[in-house]
Structure formats: C-alpha cells, structure tokens
C-alpha positions, -999 to 999 in steps of 0.1 A, spaced: 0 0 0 30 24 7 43 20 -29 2 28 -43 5 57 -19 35 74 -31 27 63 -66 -9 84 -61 7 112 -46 33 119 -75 5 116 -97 -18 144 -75 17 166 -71 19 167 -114 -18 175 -117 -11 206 -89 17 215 -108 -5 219 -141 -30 244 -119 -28 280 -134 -25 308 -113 -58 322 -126 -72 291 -117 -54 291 -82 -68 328 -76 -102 323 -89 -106 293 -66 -88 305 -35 -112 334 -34 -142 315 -39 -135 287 -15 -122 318 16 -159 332 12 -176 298 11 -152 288 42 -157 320 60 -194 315 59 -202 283 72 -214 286 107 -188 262 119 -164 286 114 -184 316 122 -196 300 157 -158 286 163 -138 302 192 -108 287 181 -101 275 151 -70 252 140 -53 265 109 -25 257 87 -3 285 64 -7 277 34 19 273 11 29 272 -24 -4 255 -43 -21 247 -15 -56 267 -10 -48 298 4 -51 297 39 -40 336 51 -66 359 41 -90 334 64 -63 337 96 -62 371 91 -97 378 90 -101 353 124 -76 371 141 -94 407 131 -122 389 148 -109 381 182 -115 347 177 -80 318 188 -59 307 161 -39 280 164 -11 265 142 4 232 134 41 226 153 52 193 137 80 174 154 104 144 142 89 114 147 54 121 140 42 142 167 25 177 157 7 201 184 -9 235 176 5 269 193 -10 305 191 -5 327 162 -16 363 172 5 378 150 13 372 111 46 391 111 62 371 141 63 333 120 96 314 126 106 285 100 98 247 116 102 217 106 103 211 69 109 247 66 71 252 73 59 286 92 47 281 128 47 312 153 78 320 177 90 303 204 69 304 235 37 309 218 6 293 240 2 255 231 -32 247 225 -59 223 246 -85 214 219 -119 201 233 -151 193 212 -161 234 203 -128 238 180 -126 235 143 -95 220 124 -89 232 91 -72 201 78 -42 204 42 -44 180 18 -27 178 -14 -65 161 -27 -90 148 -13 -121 118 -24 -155 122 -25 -163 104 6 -141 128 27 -105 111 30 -76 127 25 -42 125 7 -17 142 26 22 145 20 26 110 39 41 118 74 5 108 91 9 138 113 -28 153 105 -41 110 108 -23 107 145 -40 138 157 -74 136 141 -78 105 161 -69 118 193 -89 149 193 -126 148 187 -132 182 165 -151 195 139 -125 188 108 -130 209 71 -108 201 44 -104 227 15 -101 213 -16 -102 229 -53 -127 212 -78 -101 203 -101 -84 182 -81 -107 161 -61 -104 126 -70 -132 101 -69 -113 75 -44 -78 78 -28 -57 49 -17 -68 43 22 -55 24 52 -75 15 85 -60 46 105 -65 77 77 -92 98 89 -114 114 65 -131 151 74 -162 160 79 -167 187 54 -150 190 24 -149 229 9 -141 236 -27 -158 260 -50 -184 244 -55 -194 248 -17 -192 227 9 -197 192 11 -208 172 47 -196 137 57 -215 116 82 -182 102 103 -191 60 105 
C-alpha cells in the first residue's frame, strides 16, 4: 500500500503543478468566502489552521480575517517522529521556519488544549468524495485527528478532487470537504 500511496501522490503533485494561477486565484477566493461563511467557522472560538503554502488553498486571508475577529488561532508545530501540536498565532509578522521549513509562530507561543467546540482546518494535497484525504505521507494530520474529537474541514479545489484515494485503516477522513463548488458534509461511520 505504501508504494500505491507514493505512486498516487506523484501523480496528484503533477496534476497541482499543471493548476494556473488564474485558476489558483479564482478558486482560492471563492473557496475563503464559502469557508468564511459556514457557521462552523463563524460560531468557532478557536479555530485550528495551517499557512498555506505554495499551491495549497490559500489559507491567510482566512487567519487574518479570524484574528481581526478576536477569535484563537492555532497553528500546526510538527515534530520528528510524527508528533505535531498546535501553538498561538496572534500575529502574522512574528512566524519562525519549523520543521520542513514550514511557518509556525515563535517560540513560546501558547500550546493549544482542543476540546469538542474547536474547528480544524485540515491540508491535503486532494481529497475523495467520501471525505478522505491525501496528505504529504508523514500521518501527522491522521495521528492527531484520532486523538482529538473536533469538527475537521478540508479545502479542496474542484479540479483536483479525486473520486477514491488509496486508504488504510488509520487515515481519517473530514467531515466537510470545501471547494468552490461549496461545501460538502460527511457523516463520520
């Protein structure tokens, strides 16, 4: 399964690279005001983000707009080995480079406690049509979703969603999949 996995993902990581930027644009702005709507956001206290980068569906004009708000935003500290917690970002000029050269805030920042009223905004490089995920392959996203019991959106653009990705017992799907063509609710088995 690891070989069908990495095989998938190579071919998902040539389709991204075909995306054009008015494409990427078009659809990054229509999935932030689908996102930004949905009352699970809207109703959210805190709200469990990742900063997007390069392809990926653009994740800052939401964080910026959350923190505007008031409302807790956390992001993803990934550590060797597997592990990943979520710290405090309050503000977007103070990000630090973590591991795999991914932006987390500084050192210090509060570590987060999630309980059952936080959302996750879950990365993917696709994702099926029954909610699972492909992700870069570290299982960091997998590991957590199991542990913590939150309300878990995935954003996906149309173009890339794939009828069925390659699954193992542990991957986790979401429960709400947003693309541009709105979002899309899972009922978790």
């Amino acid at each position: 399964m690891d070989e069908i996995k990495k095989e998938f993902r190579r071919g998902i990581r040539r389709r991204i690279a075909e995306q054009d930027e008015a494409y990427l644009e078009k659809s990054d702005e229509k999935i932030y005001d689908i996102l930004s709507g949905l009352d699970e956001i809207k109703n959210a206290k805190e709200i469990y983000a990742y900063w997007s980068v390069k392809k990926e569906v653009d994740t800052h004009r939401l964080i910026d707009s959350l923190l505007k708000e008031g409302k807790k935003v956390f992001l993803p500290v990934s550590e060797p080995g597997g592990s990943m917690s979520f710290v405090r970002l309050t503000d977007t000029g103070h990000m630090r480079n973590g591991l795999y050269g991914l932006p987390v805030p500084p050192e210090g920042a509060e570590e987060a406690e999630p309980d059952e009223t936080a959302v996750i905004i879950v990365p993917a490089l696709t994702f099926d049509e029954k909610g699972y995920r492909m992700g870069q392959g570290g299982g960091y996203y997998d590991r957590w979703l199991a542990e913590y019991k939150v309300f878990s959106i995935g954003l996906a653009r149309d173009a890339l969603i794939c009828p069925e990705v390659p699954t193992m017992p542990h991957d986790r799907r979401v429960d709400c999949v947003v693309s541009e063509s709105g979002p899309k609710y899972y009922t978790q088995a």
